[in-house]
C-alpha positions in Angstrom: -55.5 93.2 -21.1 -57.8 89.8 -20.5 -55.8 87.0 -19.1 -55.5 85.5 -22.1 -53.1 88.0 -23.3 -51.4 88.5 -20.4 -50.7 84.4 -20.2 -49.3 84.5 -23.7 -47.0 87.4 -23.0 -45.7 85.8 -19.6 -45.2 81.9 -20.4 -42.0 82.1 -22.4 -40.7 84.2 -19.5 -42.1 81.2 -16.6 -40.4 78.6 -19.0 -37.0 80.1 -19.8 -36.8 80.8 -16.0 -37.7 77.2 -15.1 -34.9 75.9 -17.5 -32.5 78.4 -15.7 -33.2 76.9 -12.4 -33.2 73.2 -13.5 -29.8 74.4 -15.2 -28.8 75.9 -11.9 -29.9 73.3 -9.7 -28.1 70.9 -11.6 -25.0 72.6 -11.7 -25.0 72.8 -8.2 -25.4 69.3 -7.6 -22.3 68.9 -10.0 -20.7 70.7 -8.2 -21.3 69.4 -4.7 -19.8 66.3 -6.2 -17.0 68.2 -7.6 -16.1 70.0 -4.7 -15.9 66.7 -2.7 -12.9 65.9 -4.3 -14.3 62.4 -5.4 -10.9 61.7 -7.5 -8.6 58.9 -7.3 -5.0 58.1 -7.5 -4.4 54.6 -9.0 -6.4 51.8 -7.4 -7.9 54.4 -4.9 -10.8 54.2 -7.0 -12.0 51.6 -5.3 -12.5 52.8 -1.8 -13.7 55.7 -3.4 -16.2 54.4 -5.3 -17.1 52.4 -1.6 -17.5 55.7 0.2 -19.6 57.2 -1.9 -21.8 54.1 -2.0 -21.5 54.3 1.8 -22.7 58.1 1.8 -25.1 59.1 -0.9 -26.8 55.4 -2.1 -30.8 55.5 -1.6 -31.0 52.3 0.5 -28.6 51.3 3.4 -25.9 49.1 2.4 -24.2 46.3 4.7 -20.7 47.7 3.6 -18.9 44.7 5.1 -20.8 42.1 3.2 -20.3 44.5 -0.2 -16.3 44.3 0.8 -16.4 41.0 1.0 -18.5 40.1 -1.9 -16.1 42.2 -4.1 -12.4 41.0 -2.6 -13.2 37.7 -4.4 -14.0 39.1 -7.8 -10.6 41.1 -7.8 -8.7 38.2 -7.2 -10.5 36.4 -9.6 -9.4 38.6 -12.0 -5.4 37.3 -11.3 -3.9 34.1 -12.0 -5.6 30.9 -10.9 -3.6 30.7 -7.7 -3.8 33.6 -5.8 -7.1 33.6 -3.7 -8.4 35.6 -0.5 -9.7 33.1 2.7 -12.6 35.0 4.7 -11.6 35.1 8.3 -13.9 32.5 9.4 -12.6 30.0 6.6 -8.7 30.8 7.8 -8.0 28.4 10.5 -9.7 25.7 8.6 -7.7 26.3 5.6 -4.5 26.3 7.8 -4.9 23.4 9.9 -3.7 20.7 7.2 -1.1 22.7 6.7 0.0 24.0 10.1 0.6 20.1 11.3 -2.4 20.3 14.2 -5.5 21.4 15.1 -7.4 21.8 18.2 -10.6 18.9 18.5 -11.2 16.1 19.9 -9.2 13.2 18.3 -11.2 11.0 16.2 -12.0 9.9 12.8 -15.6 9.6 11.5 -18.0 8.7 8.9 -22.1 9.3 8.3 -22.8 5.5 8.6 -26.1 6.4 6.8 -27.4 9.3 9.3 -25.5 8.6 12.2 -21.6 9.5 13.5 -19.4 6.3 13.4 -16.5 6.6 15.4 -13.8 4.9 13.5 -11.1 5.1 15.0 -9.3 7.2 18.1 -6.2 8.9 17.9 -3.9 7.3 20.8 -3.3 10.1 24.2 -6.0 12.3 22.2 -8.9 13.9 24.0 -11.7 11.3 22.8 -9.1 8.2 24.5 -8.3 10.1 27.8 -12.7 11.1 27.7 -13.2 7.2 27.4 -14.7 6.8 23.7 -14.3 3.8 21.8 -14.1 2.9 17.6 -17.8 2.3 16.7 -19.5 4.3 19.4 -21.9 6.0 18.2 -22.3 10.1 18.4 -25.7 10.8 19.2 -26.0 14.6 20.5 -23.5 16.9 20.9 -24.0 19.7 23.7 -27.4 18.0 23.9 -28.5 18.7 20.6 -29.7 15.6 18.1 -26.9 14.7 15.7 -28.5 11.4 14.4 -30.9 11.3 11.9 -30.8 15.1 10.6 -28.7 14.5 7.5 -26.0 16.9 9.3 -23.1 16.7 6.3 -19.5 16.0 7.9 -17.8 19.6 7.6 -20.8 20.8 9.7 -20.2 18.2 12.1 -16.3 19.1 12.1 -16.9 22.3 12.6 -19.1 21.8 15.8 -16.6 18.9 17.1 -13.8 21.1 16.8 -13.0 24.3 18.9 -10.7 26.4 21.1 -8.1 24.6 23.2 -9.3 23.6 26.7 -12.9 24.0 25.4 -15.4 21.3 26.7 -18.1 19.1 24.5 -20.8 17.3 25.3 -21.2 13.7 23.6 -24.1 11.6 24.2 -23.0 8.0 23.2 -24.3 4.8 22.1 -22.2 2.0 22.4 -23.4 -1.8 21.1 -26.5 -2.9 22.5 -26.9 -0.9 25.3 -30.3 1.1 25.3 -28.9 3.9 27.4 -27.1 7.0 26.0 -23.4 7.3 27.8 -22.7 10.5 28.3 -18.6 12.2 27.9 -17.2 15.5 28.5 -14.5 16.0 26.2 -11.9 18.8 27.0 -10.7 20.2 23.4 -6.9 20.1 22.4 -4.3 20.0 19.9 -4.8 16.9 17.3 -1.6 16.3 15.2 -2.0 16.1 11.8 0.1 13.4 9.8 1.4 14.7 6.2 3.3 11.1 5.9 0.7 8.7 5.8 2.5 5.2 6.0 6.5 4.0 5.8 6.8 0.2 5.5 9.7 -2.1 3.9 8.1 -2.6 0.7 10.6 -5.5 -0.5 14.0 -6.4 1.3 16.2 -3.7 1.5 13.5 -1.4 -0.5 11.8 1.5 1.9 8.8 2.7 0.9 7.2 6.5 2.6 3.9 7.8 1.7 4.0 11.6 1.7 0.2 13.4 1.6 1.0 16.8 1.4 4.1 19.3 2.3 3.2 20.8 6.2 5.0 22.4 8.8 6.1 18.9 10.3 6.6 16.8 6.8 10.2 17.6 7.3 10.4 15.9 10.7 7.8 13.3 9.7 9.4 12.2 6.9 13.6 12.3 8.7 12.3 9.8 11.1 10.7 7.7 8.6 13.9 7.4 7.2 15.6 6.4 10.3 13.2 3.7 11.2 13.6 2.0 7.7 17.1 2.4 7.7 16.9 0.4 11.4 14.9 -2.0 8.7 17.8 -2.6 6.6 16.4 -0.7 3.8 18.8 1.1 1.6 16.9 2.2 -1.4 13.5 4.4 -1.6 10.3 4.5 -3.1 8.7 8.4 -2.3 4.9 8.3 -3.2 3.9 11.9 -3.7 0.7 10.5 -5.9 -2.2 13.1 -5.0 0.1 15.1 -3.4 -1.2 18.8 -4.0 1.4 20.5 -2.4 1.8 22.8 0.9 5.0 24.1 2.3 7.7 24.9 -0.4 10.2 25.0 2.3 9.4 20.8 2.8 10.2 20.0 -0.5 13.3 21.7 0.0 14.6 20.2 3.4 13.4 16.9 2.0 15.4 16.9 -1.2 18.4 18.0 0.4 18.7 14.5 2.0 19.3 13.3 -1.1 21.7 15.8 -2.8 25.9 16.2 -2.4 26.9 19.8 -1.3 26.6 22.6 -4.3 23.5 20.6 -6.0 21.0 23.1 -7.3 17.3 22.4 -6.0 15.1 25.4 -7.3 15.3 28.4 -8.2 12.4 31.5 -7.6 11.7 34.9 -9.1 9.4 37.3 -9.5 8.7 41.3 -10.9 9.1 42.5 -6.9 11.5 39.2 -6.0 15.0 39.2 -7.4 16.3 35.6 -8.1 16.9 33.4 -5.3 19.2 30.3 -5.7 18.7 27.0 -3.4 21.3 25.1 -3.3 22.0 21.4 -1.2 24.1 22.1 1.5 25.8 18.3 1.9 24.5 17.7 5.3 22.0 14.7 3.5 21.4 11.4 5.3 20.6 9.7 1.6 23.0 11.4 -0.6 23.8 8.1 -2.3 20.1 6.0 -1.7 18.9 5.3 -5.0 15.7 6.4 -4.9 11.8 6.4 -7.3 9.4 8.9 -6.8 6.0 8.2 -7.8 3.8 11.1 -9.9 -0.2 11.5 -11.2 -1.4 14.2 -12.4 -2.5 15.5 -9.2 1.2 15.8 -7.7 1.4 19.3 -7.2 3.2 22.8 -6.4 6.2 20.9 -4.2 5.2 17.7 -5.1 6.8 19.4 -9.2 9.5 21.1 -7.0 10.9 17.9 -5.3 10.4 15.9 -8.4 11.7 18.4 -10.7 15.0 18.1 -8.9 15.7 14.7 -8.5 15.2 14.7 -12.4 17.1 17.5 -13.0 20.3 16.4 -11.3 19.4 12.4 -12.8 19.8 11.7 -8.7 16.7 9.2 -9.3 14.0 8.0 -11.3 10.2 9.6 -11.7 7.7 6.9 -12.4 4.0 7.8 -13.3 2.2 9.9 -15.0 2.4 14.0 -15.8 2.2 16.5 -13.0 -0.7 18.8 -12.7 2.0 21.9 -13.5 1.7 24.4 -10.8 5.1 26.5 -10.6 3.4 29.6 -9.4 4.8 30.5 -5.7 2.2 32.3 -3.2 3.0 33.9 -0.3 0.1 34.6 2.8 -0.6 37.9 4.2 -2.9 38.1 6.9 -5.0 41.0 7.3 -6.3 42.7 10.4 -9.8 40.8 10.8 -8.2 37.8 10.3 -8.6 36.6 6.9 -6.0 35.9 5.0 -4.6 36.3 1.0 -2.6 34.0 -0.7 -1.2 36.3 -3.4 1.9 35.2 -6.3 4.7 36.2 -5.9 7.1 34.9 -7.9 7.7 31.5 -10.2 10.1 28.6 -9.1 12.0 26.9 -11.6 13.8 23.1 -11.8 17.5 23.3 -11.7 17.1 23.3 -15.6 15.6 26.3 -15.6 12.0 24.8 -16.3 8.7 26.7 -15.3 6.5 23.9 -15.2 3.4 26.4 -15.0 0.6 24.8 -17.2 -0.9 28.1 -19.4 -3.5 29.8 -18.4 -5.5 33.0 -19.0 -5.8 35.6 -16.5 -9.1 35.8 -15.2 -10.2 32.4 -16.9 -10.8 29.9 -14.2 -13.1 27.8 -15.7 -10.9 26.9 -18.8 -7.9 26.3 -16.3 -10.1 24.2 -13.5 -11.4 21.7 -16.8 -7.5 20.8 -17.7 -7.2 17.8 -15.7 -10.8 16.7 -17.2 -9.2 17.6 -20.7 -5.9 15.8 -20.2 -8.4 12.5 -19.1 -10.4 13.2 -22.4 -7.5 13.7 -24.8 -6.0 9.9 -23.5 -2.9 11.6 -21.7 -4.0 9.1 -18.4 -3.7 6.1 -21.0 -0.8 6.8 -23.7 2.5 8.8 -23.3 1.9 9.7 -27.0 -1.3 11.5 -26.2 1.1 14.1 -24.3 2.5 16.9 -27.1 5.5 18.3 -25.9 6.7 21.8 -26.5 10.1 21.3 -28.4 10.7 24.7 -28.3 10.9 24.6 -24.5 13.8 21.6 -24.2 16.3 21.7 -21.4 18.9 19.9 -20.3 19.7 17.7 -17.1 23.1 17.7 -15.5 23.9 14.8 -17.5 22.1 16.0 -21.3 19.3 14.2 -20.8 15.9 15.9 -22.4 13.5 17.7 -20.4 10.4 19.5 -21.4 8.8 22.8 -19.3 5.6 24.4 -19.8 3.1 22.3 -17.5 4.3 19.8 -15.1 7.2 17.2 -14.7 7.0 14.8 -17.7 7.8 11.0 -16.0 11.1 9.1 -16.9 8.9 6.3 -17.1 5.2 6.9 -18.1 3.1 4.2 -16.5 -0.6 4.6 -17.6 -3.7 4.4 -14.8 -4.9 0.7 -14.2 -7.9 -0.3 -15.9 -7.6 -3.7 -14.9 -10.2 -5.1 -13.2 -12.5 -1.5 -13.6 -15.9 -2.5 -14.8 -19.1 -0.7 -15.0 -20.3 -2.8 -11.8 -17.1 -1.8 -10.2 -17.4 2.1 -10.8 -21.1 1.7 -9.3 -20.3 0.2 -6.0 -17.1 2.6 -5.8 -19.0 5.9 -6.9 -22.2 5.2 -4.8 -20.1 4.9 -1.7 -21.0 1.4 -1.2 -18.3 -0.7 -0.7 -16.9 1.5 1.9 -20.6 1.7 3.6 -20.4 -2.3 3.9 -16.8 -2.3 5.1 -17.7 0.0 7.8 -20.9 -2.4 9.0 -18.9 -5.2 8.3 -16.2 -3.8 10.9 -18.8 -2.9 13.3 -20.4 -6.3 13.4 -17.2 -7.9 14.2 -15.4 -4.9 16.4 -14.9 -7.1 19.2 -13.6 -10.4 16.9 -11.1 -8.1 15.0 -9.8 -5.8 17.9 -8.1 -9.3 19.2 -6.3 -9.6 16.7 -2.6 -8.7 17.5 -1.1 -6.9 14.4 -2.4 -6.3 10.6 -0.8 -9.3 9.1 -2.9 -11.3 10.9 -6.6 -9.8 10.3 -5.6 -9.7 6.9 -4.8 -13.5 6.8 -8.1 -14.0 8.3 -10.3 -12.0 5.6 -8.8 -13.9 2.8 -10.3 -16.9 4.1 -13.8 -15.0 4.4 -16.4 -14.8 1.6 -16.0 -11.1 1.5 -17.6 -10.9 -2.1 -20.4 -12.7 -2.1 -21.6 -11.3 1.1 -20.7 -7.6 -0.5 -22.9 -8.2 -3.8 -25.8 -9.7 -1.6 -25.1 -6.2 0.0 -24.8 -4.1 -2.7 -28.1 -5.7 -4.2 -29.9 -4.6 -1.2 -28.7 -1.1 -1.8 -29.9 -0.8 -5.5 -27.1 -2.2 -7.2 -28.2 -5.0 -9.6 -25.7 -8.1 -9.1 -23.9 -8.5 -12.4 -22.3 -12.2 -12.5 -20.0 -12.1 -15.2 -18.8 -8.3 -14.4 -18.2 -9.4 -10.6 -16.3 -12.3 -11.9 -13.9 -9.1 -13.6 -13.8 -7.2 -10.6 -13.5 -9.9 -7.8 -9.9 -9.9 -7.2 -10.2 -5.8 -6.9 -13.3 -5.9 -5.1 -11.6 -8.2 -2.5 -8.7 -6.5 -2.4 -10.3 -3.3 -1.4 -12.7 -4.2 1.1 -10.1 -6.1 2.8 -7.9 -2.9 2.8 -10.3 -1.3 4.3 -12.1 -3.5 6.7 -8.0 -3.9 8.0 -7.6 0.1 8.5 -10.3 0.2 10.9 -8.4 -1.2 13.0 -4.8 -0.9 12.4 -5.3 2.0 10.6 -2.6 3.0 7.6 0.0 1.3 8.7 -2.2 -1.9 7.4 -4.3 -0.3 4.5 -1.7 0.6 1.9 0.7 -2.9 2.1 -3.0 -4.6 1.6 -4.0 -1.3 -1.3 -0.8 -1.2 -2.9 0.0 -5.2 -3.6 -0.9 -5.1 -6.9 -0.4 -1.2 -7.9 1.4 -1.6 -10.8 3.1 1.9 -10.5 4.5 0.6 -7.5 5.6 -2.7 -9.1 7.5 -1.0 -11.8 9.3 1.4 -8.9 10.5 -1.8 -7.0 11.5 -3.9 -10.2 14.1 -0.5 -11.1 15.3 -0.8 -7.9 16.2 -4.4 -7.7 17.5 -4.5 -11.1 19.6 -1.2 -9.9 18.8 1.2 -12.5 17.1 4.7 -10.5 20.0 6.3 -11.7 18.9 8.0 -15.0 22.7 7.5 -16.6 24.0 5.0 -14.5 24.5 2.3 -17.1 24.8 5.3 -20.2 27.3 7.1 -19.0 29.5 8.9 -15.9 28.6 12.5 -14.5 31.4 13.5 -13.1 30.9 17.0 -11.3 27.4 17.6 -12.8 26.0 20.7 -11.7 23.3 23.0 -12.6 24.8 26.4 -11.5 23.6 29.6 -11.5 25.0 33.0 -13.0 27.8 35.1 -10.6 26.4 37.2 -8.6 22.9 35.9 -8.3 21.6 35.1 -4.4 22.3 32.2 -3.4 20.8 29.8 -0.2 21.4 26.3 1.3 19.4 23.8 2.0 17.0 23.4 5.1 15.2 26.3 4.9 12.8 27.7 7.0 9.5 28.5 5.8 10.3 31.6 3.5 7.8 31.2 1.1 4.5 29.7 1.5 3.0 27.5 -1.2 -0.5 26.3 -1.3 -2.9 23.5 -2.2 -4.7 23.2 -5.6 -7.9 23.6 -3.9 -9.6 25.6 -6.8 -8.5 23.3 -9.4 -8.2 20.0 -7.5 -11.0 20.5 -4.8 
C-alpha cells in the first residue's frame, strides 16, 4: 500500500479524532467553569461577575478603580437623588452641612491670577497668624500660587487640612517688595447657614437662611432673639436659593411658629412605615405673622418648611415655584470612607402633598434640564405659564386650594425682575466684571474704607462717588464695548450692585443685602403684606377655629425639635 492509499484510509480517522478532542477539551473548560459554582443569588451577580474578572481576565485589572467606576452607574440607574460620594469627596461634601470645617479662616477670590484675601474670619487662624484683607497669597508651603491659573477648589483644597496642621503663606501686602512670611496652624472654621438678620422696616425682622445645617437651628433661634431685642414683631424668612440640607432644621424651625398638635410633615417609604411630626407648643413665634420668600431653587426643606406654613394658612409664601424635591435620603457611610446618600422614603405637606417634580428613573438629563424648561416655557415671568394638576388638589386647614406634584405653588406669584437687565448689563455680570472692578476698587482704597466705623456710613460715602462712569471706563478696558443708552437702563442697578459689594468687603453681609435687597421687589411685596397685616392666608376671609391637619389613629406620631433622624441633601446634580 503506497502512502497515498494509506493517507486516504487514515484522514477521516485523524479528523474525527481531532473533533473529539476539541469537543472534549471544550467540555472540560465548561466544566471548570461549572464546577466553580459561578452562580448567583439576587444581586450577587455582581461580585460575581467582579471575581471572575479579578481571576480569569487576560490583562490585570485595577479592581478598585473598576469598583468605583461601576458604583456610580448603579446609582445612576435610581431616582435623581440618591448618589454615592468617593471617600476623598466626603468631607468636602459634608462640611457645608456639618456647620465647620477645619482651614484657615479666610475668604478669597483669583483677582486675575493671584489670591485676594478678602476678608478674615474674626478669632480664626489667618487673624491670630497676623493676615490682613487684601494681602496677597503668593506661595503656599513654598510652592508658587500666583500666576499658574490654579482654579479656587484646588486652592481650597491645599489651604484647607487636618486640625492643628501648619501652612506656609508667603505674603504680599501693599507696596512692600518683600514676601512676609506666616505659619498658620489649621482649625475649625464655622460655617454660617444664616447669612444676615436685620430690621428690614419698623417692627418687620428680616433673616436670611442659606441652607438647612447642623447649626441653622441655633443660628436662626438667636436671630430671632436679637430682632425681637429690635422691636421687631413680624418676619420675613428668605429661603431664595436655598437648596436644602438637614430635614431635621426645617423641622425645629417651623415649630417656632406652630401652636401644640400642628402637623409639620409627614414621611414614608416601602421599608419606612409612616412617621407623623407634629409641633409640640414650645414655639417662641406661635403668633408672629410671618412671609417666606421662594424661587425656583428653594429646595428639599426649603418645600418642607414652606409647605407647612401654607398648609396650616400660619403665613404667607411670596415668590415663585419651588424646584419640587420631596424625596428624603438618608447617608450611610461605608468602611473606606465614602459615603451614599440613598432614598428612603417621601415627605409630604400637612395636606398630604408630595411635591416630587416627575421624573424617570435612570433619566438624569431630562430631570437636570427642568429648571432650564420651566425658564423657557415663561413659568419665571407669568403665573399662567404654570399648569397645574387638578387632579392632585388638596386642602389647607382652612379649604384653601393647594396643588402637589412638583414644588410649593406661591400664595403670591411675584415674577423675576427684568427691570433694569439689559444686554450690557448681562455682559459685565456674566464676564465676572463688575465684581473684578469692585474687588480693585476695594483694594485701592482698603486703608480709606477700613476707617469707616459701620456700613451705613461707607455706603453714604459711595453714593456720592462716580462709581459708574469709572466702572464703564473699566469694563471698556476689559473688552466690553461702552453702550450709552443701555448704561443709561442699567445705571441705577449697576450702582446699586457695585456699591453692595464694594460695602461687603468690608462689613461683610451684614452690609451687602440691606444695600442688595432695597429695591428687590419680592421683598417689597413681603413688607407691604405685613404692614397692611394680611400674612394670614384667611385672616380677613374667614375664622379657623381648631384647624388641624391630623393624621389617621394609630399612625407614629413625633414632636417637634427633632434631632437629625433623617438626612436630606442638596440639589447638587440638578442645581450645581
Amino acid at each position: 500500500m503506497n502512502k497515498y492509499k494509506r493517507l486516504t484510509i487514515w484522514l477521516p480517522v485523524i479528523i474525527a479524532a481531532s473533533i473529539a478532542l476539541g469537543i472534549f477539551i471544550g467540555n472540560h473548560f465548561v466544566q471548570i467553569g461549572k464546577h466553580r459554582g459561578y452562580s448567583y443569588v439576587s444581586g450577587n451577580k455582581i461580585n460575581t461577575i467582579l471575581d471572575i474578572i479579578n481571576e480569569q481576565y487576560v490583562d490585570t485589572v485595577n479592581m478598585g478603580e473598576l469598583v468605583e467606576g461601576t458604583i456610580p452607574k448603579i446609582f445612576s440607574e435610581l431616582d435623581p437623588h440618591s448618589v454615592y460620594i468617593p471617600a476623598e469627596e466626603a468631607s468636602a461634601v459634608n462640611e457645608e452641612l456639618e456647620g465647620s470645617f477645619s482651614g484657615i479662616g479666610v475668604s478669597f477670590n483669583m483677582q486675575t491670577d493671584t489670591i485676594l484675601v478678602i476678608s478674615v474670619i474674626s478669632g480664626g487662624p489667618a487673624e491670630k497668624a497676623g493676615l490682613l484683607p487684601f494681602d496677597r497669597i503668593i506661595t503656599i508651603n513654598d510652592s508658587v500660587y500666583s500666576g499658574n491659573k490654579k482654579n479656587q477648589n484646588e486652592i481650597m483644597k491645599t489651604l484647607r487640612g487636618a486640625k492643628n496642621s501648619i501652612v506656609k503663606l508667603g505674603v504680599k501686602r501693599g507696596n512692600s517688595p518683600e514676601l512676609l512670611y506666616f505659619d498658620v496652624t489649621r482649625g475649625d472654621v464655622p460655617v454660617n447657614s444664616v447669612d444676615v438678620s436685620y430690621p428690614v422696616r419698623e417692627g418687620i425682622g428680616y433673616i436670611k437662611v442659606s441652607k438647612f445645617g447642623r447649626n441653622t437651628y441655633n443660628e436662626f433661634i438667636t436671630a430671632i432673639a436679637k430682632l425681637k431685642q429690635e422691636k421687631c414683631e413680624s418676619f420675613i424668612i428668605d429661603l431664595r436659593g436655598n437648596t436644602g440640607g438637614y430635614m431635621d432644621a426645617a423641622i425645629n424651625m417651623i415649630n417656632e411658629f406652630m401652636p401644640e398638635g400642628r402637623l409639620i410633615v409627614y414621611t414614608e417609604g416601602k421599608s419606612f412605615p409612616r412617621s407623623d411630626v407634629y409641633a409640640n407648643g414650645t414655639g417662641t413665634c406661635q403668633d408672629a405673622p410671618i412671609v417666606v420668600l421662594t424661587d425656583e431653587i428653594s429646595a428639599s426643606a426649603s418645600e418642607i418648611f414652606s409647605g407647612a406654613i401654607q398648609d396650616n394658612d400660619r403665613g404667607t409664601i411670596v415668590g415663585r415655584r419651588t424646584y419640587g424635591k420631596g424625596l428624603v435620603q438618608t447617608q450611610l457611610t461605608l468602611g473606606d470612607g465614602s459615603e451614599m446618600r440613598l432614598t428612603i422614603a417621601r415627605y409630604y405637606t400637612p395636606s398630604g402633598r408630595c411635591i416630587q417634580k416627575s421624573y424617570e428613573m435612570g433619566n438624569l438629563e431630562e430631570y437636570d434640564q427642568d429648571i432650564y424648561n420651566r425658564y423657557l416655557h415663561g413659568e419665571f415671568d407669568s403665573a399662567d405659564s404654570i399648569k397645574m394638576d387638578d387632579s392632585m388638589k388638596y386642602q389647607t386647614v382652612g379649604g384653601r386650594t393647594v396643588y402637589g406634584g412638583g414644588g410649593i405653588m406661591p400664595d403670591i406669584f411675584i415674577p423675576r425682575d427684568t427691570s433694569g437687565v439689559t444686554s450690557y448689563f448681562s455682559n459685565v455680570i456674566n464676564s465676572g466684571v463688575l465684581y473684578l472692578y469692585t474687588l480693585e476698587y476695594s483694594d485701592r482704597h482698603r486703608d480709606q474704607f477700613s476707617k469707616f466705623d459701620n456700613w451705613e456710613e461707607l455706603y453714604k460715602y459711595l453714593q456720592s462717588q462716580p462709581l459708574l462712569e469709572d466702572f464703564t471706563n473699566f469694563a471698556a478696558t476689559k473688552g466690553i464695548k461702552k453702550r450709552p443708552t443701555l448704561i443709561r437702563i442699567s445705571g441705577s442697578l449697576i450702582e446699586n450692585q457695585i456699591q453692595a459689594y464694594i460695602v461687603r468687603n468690608f462689613f461683610d453681609e451684614a452690609g451687602f443685602y440691606p444695600i442688595f435687597l432695597k429695591d428687590d421687589v419680592t421683598m417689597l411685596k413681603a413688607i407691604e403684606i405685613l404692614k397692611e397685616g394680611k400674612s394670614f392666608p384667611l385672616q380677613h376671609t374667614q375664622q379657623v377655629t381648631n384647624g388641624n391637619l391630623r393624621s389617621e389613629a394609630g399612625l407614629t406620631k413625633r414632636y417637634g425639635l427633632a434631632k437629625e433622624i433623617i438626612f436630606e441633601d442638596y440639589i447638587v446634580r440638578a442645581i450645581g
